[in-house]
PDB file of N, CA, C and O in Angstrom:
ATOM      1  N   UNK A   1     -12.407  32.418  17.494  1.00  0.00           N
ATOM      2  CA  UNK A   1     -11.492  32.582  18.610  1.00  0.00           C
ATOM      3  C   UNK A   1     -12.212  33.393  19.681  1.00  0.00           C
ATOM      4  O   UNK A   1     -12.662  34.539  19.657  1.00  0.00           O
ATOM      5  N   UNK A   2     -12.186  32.394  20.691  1.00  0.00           N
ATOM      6  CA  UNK A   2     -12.797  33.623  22.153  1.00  0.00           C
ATOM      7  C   UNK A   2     -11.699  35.039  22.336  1.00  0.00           C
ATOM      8  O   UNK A   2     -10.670  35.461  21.808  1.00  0.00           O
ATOM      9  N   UNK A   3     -12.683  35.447  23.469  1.00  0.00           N
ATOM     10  CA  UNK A   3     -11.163  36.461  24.153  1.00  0.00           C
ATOM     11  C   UNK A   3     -10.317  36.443  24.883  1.00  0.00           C
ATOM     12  O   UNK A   3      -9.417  37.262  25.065  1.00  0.00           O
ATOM     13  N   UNK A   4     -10.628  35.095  25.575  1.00  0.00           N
ATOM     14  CA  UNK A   4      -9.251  34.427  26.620  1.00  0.00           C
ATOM     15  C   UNK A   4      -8.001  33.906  25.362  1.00  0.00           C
ATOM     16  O   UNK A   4      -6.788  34.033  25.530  1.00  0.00           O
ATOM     17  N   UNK A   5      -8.819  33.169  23.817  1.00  0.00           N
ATOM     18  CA  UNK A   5      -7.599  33.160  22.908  1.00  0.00           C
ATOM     19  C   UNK A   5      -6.991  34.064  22.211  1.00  0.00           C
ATOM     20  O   UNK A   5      -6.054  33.717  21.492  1.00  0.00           O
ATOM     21  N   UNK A   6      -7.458  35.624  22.285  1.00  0.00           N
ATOM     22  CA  UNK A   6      -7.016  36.925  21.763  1.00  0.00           C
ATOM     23  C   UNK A   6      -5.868  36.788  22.450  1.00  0.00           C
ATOM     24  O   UNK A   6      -4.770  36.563  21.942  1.00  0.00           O
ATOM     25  N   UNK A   7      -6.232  36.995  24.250  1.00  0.00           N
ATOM     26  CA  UNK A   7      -5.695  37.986  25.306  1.00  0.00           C
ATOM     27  C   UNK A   7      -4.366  36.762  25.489  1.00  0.00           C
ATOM     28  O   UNK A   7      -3.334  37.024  26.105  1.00  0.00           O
ATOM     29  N   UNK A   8      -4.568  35.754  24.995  1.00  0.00           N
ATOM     30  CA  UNK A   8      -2.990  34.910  24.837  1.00  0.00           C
ATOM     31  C   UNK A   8      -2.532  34.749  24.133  1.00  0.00           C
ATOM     32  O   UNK A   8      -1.548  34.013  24.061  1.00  0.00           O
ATOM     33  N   UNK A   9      -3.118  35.470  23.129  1.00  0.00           N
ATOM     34  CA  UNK A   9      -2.358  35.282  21.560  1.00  0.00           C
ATOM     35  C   UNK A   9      -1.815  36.910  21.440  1.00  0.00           C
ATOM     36  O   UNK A   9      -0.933  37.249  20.651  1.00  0.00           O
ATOM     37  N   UNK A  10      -2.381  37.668  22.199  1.00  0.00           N
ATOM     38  CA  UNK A  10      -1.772  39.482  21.585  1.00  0.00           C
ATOM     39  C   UNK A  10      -0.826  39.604  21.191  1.00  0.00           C
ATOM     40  O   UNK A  10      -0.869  40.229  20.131  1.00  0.00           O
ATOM     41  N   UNK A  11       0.428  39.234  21.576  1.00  0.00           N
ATOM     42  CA  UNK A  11       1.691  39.736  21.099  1.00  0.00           C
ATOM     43  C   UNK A  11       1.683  39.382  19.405  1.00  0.00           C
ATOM     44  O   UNK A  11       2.232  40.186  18.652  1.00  0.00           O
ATOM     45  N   UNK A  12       1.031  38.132  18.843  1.00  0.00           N
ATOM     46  CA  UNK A  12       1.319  37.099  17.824  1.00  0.00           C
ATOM     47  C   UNK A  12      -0.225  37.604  17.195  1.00  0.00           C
ATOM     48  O   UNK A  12      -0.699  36.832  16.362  1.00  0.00           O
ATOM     49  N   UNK A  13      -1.136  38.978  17.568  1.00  0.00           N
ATOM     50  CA  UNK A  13      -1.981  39.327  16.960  1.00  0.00           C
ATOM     51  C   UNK A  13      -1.699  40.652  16.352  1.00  0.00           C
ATOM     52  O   UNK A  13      -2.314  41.244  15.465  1.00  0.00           O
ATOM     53  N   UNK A  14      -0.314  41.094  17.223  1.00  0.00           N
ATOM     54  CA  UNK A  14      -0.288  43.170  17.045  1.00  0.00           C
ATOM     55  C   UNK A  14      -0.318  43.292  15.351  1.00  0.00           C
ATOM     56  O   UNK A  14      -0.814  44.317  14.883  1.00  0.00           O
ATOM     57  N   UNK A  15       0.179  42.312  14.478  1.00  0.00           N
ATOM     58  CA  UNK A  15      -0.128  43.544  12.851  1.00  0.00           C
ATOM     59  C   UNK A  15      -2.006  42.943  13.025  1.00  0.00           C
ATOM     60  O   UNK A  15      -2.375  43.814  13.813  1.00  0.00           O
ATOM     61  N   UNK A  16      -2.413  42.661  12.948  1.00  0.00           N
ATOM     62  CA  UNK A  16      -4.408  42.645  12.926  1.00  0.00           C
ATOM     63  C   UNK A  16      -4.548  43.326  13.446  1.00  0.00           C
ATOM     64  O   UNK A  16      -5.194  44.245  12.942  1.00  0.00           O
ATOM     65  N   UNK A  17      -4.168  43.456  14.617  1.00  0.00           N
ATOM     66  CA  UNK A  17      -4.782  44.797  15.353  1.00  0.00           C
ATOM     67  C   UNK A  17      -4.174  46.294  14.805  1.00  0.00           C
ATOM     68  O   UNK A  17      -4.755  47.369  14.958  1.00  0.00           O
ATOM     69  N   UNK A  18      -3.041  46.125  14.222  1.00  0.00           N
ATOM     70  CA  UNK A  18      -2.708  47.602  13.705  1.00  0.00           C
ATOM     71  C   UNK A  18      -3.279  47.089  12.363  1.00  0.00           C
ATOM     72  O   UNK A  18      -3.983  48.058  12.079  1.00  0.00           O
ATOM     73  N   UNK A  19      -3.408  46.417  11.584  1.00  0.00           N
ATOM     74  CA  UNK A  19      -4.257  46.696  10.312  1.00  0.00           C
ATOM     75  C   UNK A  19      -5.832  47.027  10.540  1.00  0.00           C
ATOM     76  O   UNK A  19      -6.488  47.560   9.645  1.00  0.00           O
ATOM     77  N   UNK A  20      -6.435  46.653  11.880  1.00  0.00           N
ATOM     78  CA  UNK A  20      -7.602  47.304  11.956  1.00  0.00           C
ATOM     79  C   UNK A  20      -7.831  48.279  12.716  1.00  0.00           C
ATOM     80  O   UNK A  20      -9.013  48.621  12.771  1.00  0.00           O
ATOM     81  N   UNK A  21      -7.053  48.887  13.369  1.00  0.00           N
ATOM     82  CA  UNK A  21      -6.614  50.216  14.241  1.00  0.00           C
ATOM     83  C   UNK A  21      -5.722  50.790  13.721  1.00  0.00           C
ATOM     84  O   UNK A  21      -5.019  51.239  14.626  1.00  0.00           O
ATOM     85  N   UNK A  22      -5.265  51.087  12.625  1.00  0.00           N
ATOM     86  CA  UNK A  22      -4.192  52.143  11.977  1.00  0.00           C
ATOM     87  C   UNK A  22      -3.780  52.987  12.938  1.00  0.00           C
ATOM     88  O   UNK A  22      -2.560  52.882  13.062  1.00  0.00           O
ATOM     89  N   UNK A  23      -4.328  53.919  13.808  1.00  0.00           N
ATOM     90  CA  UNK A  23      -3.662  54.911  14.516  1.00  0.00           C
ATOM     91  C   UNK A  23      -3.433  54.401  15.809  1.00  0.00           C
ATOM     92  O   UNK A  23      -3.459  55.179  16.763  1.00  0.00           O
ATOM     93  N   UNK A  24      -3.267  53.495  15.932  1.00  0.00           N
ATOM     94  CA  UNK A  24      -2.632  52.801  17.621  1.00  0.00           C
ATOM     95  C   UNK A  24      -1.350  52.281  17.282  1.00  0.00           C
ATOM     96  O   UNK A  24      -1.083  51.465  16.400  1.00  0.00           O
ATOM     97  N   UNK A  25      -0.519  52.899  18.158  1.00  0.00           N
ATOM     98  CA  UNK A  25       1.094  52.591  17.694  1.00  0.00           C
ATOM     99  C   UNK A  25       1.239  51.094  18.296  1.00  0.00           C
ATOM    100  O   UNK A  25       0.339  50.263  18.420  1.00  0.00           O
ATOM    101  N   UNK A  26       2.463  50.981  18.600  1.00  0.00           N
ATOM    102  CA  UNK A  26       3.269  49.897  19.077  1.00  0.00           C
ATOM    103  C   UNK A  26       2.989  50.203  20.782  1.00  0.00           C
ATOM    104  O   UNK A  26       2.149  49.570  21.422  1.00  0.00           O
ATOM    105  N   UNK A  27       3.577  50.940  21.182  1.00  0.00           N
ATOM    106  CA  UNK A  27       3.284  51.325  22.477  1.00  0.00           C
ATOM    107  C   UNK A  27       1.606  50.914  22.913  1.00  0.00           C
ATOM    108  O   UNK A  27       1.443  49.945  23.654  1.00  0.00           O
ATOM    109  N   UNK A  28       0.571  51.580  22.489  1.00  0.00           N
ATOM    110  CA  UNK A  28      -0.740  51.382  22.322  1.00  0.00           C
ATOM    111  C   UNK A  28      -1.128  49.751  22.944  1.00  0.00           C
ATOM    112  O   UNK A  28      -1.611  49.241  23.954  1.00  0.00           O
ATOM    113  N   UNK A  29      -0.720  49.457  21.975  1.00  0.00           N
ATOM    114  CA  UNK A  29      -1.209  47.821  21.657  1.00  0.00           C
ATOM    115  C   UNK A  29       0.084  47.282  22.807  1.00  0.00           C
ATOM    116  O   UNK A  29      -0.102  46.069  22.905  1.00  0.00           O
ATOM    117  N   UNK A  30       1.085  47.606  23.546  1.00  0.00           N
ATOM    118  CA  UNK A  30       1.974  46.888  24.150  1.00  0.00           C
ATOM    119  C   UNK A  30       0.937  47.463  25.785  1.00  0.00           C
ATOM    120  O   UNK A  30       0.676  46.584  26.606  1.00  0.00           O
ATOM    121  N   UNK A  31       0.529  48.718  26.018  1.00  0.00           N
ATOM    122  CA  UNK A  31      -0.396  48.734  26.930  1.00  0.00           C
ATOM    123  C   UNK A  31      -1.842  48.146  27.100  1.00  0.00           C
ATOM    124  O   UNK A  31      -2.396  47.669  28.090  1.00  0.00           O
ATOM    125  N   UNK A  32      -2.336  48.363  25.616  1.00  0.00           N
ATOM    126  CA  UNK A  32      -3.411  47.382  26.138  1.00  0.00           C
ATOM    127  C   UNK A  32      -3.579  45.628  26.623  1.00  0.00           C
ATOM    128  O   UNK A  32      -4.361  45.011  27.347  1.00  0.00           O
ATOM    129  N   UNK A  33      -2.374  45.267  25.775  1.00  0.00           N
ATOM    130  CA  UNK A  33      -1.767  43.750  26.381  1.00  0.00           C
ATOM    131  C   UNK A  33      -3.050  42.733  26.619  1.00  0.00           C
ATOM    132  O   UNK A  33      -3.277  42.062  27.626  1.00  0.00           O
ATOM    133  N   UNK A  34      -3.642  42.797  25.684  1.00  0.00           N
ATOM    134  CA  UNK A  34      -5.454  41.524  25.407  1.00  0.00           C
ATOM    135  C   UNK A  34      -6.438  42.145  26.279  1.00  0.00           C
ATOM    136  O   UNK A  34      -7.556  41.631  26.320  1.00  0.00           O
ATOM    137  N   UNK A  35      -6.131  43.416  27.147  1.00  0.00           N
ATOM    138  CA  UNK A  35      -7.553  43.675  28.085  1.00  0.00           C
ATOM    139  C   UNK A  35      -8.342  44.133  27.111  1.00  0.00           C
ATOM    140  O   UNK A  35      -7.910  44.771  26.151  1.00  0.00           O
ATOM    141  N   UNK A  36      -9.813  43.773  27.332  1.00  0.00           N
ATOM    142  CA  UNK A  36     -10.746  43.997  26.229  1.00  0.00           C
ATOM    143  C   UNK A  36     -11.179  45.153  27.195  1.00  0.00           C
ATOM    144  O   UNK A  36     -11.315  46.010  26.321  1.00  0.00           O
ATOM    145  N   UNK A  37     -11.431  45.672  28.120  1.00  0.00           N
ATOM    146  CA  UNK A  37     -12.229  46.916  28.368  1.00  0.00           C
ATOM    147  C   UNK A  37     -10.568  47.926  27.776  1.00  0.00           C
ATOM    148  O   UNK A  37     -10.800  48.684  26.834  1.00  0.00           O
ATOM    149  N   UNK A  38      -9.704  47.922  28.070  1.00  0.00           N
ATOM    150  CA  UNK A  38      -8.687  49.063  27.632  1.00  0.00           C
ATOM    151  C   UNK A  38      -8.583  49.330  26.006  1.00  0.00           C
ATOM    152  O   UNK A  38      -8.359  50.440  25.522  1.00  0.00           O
ATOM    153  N   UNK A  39      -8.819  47.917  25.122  1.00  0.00           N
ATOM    154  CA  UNK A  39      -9.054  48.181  23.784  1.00  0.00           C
ATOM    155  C   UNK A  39      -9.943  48.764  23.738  1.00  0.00           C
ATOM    156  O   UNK A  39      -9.665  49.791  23.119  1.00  0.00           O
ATOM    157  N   UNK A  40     -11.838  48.761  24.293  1.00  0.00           N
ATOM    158  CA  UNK A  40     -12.621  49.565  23.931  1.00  0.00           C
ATOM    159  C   UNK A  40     -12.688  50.992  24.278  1.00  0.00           C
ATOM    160  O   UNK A  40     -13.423  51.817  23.735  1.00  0.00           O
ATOM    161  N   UNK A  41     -11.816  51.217  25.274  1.00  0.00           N
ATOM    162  CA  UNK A  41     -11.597  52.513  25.812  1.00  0.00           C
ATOM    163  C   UNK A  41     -10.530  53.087  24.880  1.00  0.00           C
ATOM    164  O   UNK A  41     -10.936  54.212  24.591  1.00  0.00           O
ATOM    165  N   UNK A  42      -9.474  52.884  24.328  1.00  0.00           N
ATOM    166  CA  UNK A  42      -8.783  53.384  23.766  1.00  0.00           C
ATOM    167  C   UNK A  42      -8.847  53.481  21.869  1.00  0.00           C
ATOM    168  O   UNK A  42      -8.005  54.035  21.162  1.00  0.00           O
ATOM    169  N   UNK A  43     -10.062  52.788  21.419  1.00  0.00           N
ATOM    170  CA  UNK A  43     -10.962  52.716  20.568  1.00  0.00           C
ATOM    171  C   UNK A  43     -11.843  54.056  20.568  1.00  0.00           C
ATOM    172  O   UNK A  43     -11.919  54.946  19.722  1.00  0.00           O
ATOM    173  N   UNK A  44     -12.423  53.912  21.687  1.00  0.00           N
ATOM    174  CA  UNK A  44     -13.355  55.279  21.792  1.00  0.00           C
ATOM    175  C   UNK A  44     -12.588  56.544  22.396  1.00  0.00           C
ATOM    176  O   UNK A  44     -13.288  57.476  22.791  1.00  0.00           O
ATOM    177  N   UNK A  45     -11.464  56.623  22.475  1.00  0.00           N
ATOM    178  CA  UNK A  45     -10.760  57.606  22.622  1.00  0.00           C
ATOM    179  C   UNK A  45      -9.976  58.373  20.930  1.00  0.00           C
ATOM    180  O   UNK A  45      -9.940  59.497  20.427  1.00  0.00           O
ATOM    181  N   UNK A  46      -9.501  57.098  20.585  1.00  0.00           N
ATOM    182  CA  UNK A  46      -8.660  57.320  19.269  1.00  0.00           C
ATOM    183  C   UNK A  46      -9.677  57.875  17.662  1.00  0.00           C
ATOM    184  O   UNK A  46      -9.431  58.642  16.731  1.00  0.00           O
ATOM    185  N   UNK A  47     -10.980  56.896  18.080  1.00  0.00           N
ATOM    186  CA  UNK A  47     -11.981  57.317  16.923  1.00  0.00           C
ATOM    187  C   UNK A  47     -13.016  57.996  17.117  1.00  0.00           C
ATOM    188  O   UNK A  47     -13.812  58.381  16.261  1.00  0.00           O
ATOM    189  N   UNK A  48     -13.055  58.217  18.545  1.00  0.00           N
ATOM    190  CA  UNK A  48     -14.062  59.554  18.634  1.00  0.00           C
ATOM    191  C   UNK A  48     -16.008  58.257  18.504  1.00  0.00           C
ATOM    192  O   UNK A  48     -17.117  58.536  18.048  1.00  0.00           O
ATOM    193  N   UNK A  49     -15.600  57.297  18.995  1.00  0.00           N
ATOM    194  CA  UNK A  49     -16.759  56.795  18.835  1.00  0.00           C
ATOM    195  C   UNK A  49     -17.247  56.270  20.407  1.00  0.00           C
ATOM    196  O   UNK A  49     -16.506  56.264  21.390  1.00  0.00           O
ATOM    197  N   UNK A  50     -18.403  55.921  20.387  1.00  0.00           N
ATOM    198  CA  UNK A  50     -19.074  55.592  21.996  1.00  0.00           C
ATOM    199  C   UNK A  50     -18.957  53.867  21.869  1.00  0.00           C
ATOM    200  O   UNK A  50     -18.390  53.207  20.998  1.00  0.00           O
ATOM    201  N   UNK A  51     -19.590  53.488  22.878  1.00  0.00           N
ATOM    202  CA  UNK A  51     -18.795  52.274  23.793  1.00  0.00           C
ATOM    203  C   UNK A  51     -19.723  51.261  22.774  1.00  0.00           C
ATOM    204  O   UNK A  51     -19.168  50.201  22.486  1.00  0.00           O
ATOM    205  N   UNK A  52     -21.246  51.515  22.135  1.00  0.00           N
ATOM    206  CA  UNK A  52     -21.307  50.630  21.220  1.00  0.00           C
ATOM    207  C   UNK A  52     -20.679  49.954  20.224  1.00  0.00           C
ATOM    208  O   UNK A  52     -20.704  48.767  19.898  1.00  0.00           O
ATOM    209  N   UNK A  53     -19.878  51.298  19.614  1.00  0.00           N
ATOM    210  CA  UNK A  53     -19.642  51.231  18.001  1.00  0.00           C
ATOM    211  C   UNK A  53     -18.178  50.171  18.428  1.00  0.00           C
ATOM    212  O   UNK A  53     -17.908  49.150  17.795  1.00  0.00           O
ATOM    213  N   UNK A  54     -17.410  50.655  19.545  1.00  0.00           N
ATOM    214  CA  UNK A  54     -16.444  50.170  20.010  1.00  0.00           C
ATOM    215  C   UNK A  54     -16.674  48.792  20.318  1.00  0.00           C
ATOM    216  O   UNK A  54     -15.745  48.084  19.930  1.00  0.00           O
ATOM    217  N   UNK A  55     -17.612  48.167  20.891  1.00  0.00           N
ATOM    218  CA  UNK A  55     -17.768  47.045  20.923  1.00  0.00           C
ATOM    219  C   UNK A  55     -18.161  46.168  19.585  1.00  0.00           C
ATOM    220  O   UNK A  55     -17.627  45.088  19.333  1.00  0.00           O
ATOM    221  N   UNK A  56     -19.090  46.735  18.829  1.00  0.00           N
ATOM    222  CA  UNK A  56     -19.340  46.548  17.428  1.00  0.00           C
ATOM    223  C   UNK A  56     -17.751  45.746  16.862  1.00  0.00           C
ATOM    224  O   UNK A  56     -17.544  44.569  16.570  1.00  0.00           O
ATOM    225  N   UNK A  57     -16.968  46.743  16.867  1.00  0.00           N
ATOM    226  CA  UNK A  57     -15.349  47.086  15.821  1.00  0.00           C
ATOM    227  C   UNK A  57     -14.689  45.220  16.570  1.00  0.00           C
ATOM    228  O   UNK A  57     -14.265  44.246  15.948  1.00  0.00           O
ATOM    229  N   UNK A  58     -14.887  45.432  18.081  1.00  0.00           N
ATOM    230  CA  UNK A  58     -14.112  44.397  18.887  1.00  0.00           C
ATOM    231  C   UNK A  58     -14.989  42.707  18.496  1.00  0.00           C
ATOM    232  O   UNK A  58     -14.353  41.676  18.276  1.00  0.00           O
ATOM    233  N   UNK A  59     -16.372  42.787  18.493  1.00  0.00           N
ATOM    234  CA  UNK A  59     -17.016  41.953  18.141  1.00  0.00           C
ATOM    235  C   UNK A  59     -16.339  41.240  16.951  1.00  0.00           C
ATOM    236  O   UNK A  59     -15.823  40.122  16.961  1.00  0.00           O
ATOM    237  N   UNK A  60     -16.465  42.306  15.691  1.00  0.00           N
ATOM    238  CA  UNK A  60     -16.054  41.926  14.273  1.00  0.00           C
ATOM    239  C   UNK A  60     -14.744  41.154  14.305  1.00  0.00           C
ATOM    240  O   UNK A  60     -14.648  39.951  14.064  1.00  0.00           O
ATOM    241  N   UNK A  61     -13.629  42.066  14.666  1.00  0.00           N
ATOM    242  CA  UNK A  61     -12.570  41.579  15.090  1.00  0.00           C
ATOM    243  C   UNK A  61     -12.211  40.178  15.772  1.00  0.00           C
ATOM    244  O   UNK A  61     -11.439  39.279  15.440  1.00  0.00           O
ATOM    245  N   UNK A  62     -13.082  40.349  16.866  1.00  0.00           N
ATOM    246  CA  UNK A  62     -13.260  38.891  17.443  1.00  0.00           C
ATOM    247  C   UNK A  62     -13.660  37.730  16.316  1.00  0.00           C
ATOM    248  O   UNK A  62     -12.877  36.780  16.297  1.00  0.00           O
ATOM    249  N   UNK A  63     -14.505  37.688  15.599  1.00  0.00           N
ATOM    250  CA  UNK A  63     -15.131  37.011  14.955  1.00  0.00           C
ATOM    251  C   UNK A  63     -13.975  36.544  13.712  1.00  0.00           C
ATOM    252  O   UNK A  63     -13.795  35.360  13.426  1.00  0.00           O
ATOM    253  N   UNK A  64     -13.258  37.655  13.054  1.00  0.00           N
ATOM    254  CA  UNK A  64     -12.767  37.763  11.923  1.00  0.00           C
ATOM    255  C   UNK A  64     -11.634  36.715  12.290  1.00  0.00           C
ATOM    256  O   UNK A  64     -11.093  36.156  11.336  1.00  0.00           O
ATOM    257  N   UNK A  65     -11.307  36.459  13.294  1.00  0.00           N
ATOM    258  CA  UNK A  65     -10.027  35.453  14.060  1.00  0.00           C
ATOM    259  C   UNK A  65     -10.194  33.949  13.322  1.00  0.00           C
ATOM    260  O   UNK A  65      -9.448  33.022  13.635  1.00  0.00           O
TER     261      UNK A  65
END
């Protein structure tokens, strides 16, 4: 799945994304709404990691679709 099919599928993705983001609520995931720079920003905010590892996590994710 690309990220144009994430960013239209989000609503019908939020438990994957909270099973692989545990600490991003409902709210979280209703603001980031499929933008891929606000997931990696709020990735590297929540886990304390830099914009690689964050892209790394989004890659996998992407892939795992």
């Amino acid at each position: 799945m690309n990220w144009n099919q994430v960013e239209g599928n989000w609503k019908q993705l939020k438990g994957k994304i909270k099973a692989k983001w545990g600490d991003f609520t409902d709210d979280d995931i209703d603001k980031i709404n499929g933008r891929r720079e606000e997931l990696l920003g709020k990735i590297q905010k929540a886990y304390g990691v830099g914009k690689e590892e964050a892209e790394r996590q989004v890659n996998d994710f992407e892939r795992s679709l």
